[in-house]
PDB file with one MODEL, atoms N, CA, C and O in Angstrom:
MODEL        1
ATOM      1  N   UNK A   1      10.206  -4.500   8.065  1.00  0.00           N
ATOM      2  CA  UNK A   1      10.820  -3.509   7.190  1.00  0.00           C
ATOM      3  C   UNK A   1       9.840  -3.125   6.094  1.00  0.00           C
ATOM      4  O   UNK A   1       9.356  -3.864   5.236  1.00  0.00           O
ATOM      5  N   UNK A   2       9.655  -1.920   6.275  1.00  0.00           N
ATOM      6  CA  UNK A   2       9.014  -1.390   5.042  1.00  0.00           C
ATOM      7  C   UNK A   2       9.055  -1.726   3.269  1.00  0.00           C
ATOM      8  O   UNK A   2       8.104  -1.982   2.530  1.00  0.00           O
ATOM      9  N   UNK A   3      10.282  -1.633   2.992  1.00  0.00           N
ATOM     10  CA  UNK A   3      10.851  -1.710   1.615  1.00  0.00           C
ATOM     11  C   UNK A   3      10.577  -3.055   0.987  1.00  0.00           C
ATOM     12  O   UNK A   3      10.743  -3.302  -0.208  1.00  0.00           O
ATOM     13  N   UNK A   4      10.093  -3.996   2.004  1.00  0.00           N
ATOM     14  CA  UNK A   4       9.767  -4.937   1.454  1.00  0.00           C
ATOM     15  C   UNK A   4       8.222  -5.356   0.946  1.00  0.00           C
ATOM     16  O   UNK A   4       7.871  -6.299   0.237  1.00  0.00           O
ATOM     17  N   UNK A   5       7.629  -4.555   1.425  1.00  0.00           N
ATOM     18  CA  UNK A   5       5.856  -4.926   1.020  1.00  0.00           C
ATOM     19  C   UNK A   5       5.802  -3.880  -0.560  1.00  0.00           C
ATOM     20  O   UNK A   5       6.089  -2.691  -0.700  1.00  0.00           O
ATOM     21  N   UNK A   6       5.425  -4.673  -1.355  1.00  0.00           N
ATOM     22  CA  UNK A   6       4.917  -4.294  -2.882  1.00  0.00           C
ATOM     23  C   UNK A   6       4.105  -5.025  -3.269  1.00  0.00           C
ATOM     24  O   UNK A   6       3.854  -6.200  -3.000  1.00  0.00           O
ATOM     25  N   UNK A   7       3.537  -4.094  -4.131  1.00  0.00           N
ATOM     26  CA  UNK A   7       2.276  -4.736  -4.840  1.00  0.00           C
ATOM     27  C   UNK A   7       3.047  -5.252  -6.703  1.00  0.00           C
ATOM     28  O   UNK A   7       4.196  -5.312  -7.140  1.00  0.00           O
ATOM     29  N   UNK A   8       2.173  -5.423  -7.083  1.00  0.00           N
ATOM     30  CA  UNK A   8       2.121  -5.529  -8.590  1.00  0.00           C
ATOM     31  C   UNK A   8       2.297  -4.433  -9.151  1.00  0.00           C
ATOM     32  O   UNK A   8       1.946  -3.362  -8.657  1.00  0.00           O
ATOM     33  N   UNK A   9       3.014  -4.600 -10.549  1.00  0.00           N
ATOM     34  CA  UNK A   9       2.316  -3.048 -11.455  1.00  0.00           C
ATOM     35  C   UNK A   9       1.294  -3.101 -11.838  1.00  0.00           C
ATOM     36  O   UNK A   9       0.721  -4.141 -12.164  1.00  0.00           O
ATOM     37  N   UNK A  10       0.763  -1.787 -11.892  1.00  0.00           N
ATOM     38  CA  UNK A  10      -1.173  -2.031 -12.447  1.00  0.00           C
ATOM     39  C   UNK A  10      -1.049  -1.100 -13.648  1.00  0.00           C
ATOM     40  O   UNK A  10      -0.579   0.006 -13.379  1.00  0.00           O
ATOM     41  N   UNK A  11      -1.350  -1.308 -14.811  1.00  0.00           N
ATOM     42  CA  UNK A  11      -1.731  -0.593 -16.198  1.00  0.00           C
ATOM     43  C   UNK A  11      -2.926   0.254 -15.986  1.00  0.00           C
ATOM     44  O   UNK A  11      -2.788   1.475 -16.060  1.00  0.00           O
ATOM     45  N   UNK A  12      -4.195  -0.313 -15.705  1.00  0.00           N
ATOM     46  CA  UNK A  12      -5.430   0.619 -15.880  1.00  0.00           C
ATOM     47  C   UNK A  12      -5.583   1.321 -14.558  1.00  0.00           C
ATOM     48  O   UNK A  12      -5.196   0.850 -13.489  1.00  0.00           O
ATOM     49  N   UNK A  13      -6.275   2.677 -14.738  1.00  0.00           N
ATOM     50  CA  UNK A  13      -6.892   3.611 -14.200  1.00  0.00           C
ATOM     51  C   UNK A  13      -8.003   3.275 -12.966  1.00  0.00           C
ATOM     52  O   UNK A  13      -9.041   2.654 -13.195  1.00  0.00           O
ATOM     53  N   UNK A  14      -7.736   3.636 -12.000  1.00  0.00           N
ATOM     54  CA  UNK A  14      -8.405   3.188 -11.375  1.00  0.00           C
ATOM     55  C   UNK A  14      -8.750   1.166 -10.379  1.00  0.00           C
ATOM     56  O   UNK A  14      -9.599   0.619  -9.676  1.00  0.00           O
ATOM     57  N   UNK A  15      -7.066   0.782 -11.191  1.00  0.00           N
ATOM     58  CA  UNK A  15      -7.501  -0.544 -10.346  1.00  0.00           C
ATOM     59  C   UNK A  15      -7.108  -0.514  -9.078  1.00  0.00           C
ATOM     60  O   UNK A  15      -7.017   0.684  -8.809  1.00  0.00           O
ATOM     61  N   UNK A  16      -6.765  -1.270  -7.952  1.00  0.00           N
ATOM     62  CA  UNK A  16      -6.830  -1.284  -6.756  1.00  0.00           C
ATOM     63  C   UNK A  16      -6.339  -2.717  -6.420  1.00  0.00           C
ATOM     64  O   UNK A  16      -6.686  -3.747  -6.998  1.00  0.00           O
ATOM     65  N   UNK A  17      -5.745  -2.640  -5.710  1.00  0.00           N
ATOM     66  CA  UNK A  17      -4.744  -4.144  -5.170  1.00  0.00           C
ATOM     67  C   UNK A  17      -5.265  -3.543  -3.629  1.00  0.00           C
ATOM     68  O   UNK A  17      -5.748  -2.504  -3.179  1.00  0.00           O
ATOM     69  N   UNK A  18      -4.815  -4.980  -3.104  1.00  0.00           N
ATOM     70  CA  UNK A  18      -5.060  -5.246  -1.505  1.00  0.00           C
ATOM     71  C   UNK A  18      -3.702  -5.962  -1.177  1.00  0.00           C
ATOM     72  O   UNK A  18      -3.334  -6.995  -1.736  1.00  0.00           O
ATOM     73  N   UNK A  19      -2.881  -5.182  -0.043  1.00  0.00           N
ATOM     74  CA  UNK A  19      -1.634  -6.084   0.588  1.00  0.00           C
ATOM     75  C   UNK A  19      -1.943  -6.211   2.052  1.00  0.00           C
ATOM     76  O   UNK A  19      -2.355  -5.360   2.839  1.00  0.00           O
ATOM     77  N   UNK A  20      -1.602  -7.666   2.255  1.00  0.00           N
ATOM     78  CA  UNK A  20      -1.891  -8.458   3.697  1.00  0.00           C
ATOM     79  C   UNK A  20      -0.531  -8.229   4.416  1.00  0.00           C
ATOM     80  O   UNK A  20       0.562  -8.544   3.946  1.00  0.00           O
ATOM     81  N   UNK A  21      -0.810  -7.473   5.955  1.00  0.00           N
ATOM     82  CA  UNK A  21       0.445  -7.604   6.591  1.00  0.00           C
ATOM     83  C   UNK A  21       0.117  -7.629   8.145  1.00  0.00           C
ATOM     84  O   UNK A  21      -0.924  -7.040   8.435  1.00  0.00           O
ATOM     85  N   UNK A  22       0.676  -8.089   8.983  1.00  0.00           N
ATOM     86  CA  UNK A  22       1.070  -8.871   9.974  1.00  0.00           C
ATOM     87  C   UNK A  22       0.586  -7.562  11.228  1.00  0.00           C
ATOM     88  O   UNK A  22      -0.156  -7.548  12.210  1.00  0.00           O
ATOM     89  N   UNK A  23       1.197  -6.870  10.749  1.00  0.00           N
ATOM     90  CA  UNK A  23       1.674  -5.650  11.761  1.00  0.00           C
ATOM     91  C   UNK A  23       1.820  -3.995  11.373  1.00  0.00           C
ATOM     92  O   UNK A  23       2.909  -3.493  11.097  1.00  0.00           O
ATOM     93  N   UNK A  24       0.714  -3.338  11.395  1.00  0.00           N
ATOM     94  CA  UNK A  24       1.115  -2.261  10.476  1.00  0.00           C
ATOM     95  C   UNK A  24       1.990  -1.037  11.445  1.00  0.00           C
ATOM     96  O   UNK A  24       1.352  -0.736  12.454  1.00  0.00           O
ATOM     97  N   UNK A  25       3.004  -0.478  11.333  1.00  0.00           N
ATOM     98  CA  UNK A  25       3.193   0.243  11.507  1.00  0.00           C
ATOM     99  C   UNK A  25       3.713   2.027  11.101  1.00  0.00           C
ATOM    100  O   UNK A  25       4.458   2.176  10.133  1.00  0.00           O
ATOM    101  N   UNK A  26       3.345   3.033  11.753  1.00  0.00           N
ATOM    102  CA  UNK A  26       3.755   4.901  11.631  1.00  0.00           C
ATOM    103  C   UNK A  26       4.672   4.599  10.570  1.00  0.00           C
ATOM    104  O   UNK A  26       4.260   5.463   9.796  1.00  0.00           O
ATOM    105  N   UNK A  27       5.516   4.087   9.992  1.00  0.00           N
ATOM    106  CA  UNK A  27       6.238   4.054   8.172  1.00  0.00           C
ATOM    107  C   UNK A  27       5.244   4.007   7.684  1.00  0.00           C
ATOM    108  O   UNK A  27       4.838   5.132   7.395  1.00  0.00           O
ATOM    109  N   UNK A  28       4.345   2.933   7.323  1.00  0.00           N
ATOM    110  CA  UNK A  28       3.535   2.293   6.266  1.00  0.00           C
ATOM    111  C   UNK A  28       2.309   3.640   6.826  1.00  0.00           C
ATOM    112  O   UNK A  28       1.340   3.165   7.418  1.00  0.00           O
ATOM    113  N   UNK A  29       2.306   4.969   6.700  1.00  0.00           N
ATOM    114  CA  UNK A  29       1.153   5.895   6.356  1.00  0.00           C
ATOM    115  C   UNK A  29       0.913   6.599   5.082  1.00  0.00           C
ATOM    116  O   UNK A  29      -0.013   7.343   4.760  1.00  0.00           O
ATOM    117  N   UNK A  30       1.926   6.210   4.444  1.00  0.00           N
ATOM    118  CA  UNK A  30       1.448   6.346   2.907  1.00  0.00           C
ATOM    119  C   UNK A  30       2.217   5.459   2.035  1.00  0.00           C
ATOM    120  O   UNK A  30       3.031   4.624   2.429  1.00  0.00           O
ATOM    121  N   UNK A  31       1.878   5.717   0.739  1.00  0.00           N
ATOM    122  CA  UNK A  31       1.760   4.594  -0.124  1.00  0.00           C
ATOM    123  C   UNK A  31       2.660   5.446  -1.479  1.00  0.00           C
ATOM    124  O   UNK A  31       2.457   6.561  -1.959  1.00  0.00           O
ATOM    125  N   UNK A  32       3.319   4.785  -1.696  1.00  0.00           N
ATOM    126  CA  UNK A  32       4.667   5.230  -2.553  1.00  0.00           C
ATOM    127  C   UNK A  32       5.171   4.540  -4.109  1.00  0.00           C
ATOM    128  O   UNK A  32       6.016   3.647  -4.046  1.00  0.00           O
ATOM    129  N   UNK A  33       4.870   4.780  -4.909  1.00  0.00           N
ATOM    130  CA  UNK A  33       4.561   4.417  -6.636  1.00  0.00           C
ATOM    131  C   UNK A  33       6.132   4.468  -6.768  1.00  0.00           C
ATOM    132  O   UNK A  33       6.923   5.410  -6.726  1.00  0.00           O
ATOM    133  N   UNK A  34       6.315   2.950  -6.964  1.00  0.00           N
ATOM    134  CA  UNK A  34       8.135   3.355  -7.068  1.00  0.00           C
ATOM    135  C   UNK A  34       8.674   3.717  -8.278  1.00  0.00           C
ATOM    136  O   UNK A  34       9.692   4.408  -8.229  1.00  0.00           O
ATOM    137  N   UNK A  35       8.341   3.489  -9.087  1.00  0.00           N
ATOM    138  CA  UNK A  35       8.538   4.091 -10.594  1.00  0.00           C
ATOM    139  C   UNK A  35       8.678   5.800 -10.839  1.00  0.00           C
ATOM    140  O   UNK A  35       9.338   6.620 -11.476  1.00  0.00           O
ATOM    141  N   UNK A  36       7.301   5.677  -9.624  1.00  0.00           N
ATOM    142  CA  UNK A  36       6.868   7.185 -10.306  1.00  0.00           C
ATOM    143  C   UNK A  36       6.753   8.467  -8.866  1.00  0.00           C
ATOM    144  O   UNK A  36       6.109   9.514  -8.938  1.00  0.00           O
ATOM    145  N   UNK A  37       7.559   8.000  -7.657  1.00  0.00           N
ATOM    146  CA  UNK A  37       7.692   8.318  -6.425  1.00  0.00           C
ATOM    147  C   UNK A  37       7.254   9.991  -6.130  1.00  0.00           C
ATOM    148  O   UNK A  37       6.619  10.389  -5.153  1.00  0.00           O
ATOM    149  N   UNK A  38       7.793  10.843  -7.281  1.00  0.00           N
ATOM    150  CA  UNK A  38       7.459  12.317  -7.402  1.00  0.00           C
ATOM    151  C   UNK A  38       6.219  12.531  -7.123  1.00  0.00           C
ATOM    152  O   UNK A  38       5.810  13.129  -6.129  1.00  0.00           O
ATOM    153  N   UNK A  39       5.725  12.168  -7.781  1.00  0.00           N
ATOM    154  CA  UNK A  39       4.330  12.229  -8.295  1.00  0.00           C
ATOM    155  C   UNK A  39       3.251  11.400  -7.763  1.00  0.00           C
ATOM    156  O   UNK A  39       2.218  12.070  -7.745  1.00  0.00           O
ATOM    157  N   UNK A  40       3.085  10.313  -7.358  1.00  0.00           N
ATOM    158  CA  UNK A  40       1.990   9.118  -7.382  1.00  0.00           C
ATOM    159  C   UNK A  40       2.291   8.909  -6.100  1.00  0.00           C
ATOM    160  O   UNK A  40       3.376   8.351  -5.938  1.00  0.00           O
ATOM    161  N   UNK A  41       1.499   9.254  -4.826  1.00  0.00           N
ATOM    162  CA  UNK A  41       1.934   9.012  -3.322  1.00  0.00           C
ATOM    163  C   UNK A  41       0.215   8.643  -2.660  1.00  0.00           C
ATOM    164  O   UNK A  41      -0.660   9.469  -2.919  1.00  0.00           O
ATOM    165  N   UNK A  42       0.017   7.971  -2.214  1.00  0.00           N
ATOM    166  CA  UNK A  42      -1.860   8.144  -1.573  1.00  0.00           C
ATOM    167  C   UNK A  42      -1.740   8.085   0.018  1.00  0.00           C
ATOM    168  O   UNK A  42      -0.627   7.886   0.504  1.00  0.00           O
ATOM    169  N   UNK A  43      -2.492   8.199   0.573  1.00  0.00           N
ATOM    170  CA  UNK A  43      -2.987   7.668   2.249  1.00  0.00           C
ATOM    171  C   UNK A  43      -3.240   6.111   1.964  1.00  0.00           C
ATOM    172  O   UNK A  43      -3.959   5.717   1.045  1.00  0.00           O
ATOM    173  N   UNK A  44      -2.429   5.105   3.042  1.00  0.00           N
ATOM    174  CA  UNK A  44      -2.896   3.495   2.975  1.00  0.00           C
ATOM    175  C   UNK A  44      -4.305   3.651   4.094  1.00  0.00           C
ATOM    176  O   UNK A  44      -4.288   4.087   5.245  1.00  0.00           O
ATOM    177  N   UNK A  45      -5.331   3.198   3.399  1.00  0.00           N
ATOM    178  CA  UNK A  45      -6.206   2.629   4.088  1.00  0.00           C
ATOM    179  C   UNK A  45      -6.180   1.494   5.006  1.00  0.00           C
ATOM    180  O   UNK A  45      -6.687   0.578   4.359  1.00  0.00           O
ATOM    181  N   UNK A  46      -5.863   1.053   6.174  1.00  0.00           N
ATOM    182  CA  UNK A  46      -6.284  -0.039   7.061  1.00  0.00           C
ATOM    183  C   UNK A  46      -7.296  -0.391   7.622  1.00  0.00           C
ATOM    184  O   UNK A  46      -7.960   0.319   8.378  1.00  0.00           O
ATOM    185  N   UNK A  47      -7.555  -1.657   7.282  1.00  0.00           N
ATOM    186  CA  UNK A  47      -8.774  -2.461   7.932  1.00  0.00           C
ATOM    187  C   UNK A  47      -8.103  -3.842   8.532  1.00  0.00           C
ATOM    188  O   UNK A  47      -7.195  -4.553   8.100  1.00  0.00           O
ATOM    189  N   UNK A  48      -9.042  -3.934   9.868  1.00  0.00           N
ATOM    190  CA  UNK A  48      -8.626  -5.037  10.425  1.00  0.00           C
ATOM    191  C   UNK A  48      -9.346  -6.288  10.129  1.00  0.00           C
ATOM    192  O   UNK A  48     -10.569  -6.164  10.060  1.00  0.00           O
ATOM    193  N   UNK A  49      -8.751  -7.730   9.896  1.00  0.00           N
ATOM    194  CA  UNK A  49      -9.790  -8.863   8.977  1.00  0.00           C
ATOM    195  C   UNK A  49     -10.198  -9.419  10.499  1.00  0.00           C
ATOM    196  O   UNK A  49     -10.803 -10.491  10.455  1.00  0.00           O
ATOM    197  N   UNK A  50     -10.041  -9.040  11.442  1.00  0.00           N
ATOM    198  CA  UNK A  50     -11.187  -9.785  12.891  1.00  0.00           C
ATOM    199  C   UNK A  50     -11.692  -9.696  12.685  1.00  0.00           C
ATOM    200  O   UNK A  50     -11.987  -8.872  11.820  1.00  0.00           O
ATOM    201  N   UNK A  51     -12.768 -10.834  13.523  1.00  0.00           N
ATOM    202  CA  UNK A  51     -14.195 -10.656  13.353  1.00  0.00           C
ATOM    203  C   UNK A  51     -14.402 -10.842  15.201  1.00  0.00           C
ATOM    204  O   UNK A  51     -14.116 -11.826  15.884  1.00  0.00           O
ATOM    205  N   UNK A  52     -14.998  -9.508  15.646  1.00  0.00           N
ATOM    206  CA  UNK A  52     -15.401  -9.262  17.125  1.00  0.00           C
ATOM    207  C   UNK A  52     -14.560  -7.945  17.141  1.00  0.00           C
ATOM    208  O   UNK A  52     -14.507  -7.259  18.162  1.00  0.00           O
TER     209      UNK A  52
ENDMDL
END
C-alpha cells in the first residue's frame, strides 16, 4: 500500500531523504508533499541496490 511509505519533514531547501522499499510499484511514480499536496509533487527516482 502506498499511503504507507513517508519520509520525514525536511525544513531546508534542497535536502533529500532516501526511502527503502521492497517492491516498487505504477502508484509510487510520483512523490506527494502531504502538507503541501497542491503544490510540491516530483518524479521518484529508482535505483536498484544489486550488485550484478
Amino acid at each position: 500500500m502506498v499511503d504507507s511509505y513517508e519520509t520525514e519533514r525536511m525544513g531546508e531547501a534542497g535536502e533529500t531523504q532516501t526511502l527503502e522499499v521492497d517492491e516498487l510499484t505504477d502508484e509510487m511514480a510520483e512523490y506527494r508533499c502531504r502538507p503541501h499536496e497542491g503544490q510540491m509533487r516530483g518524479e521518484i527516482e529508482a535505483r536498484s541496490t544489486e550488485n550484478g
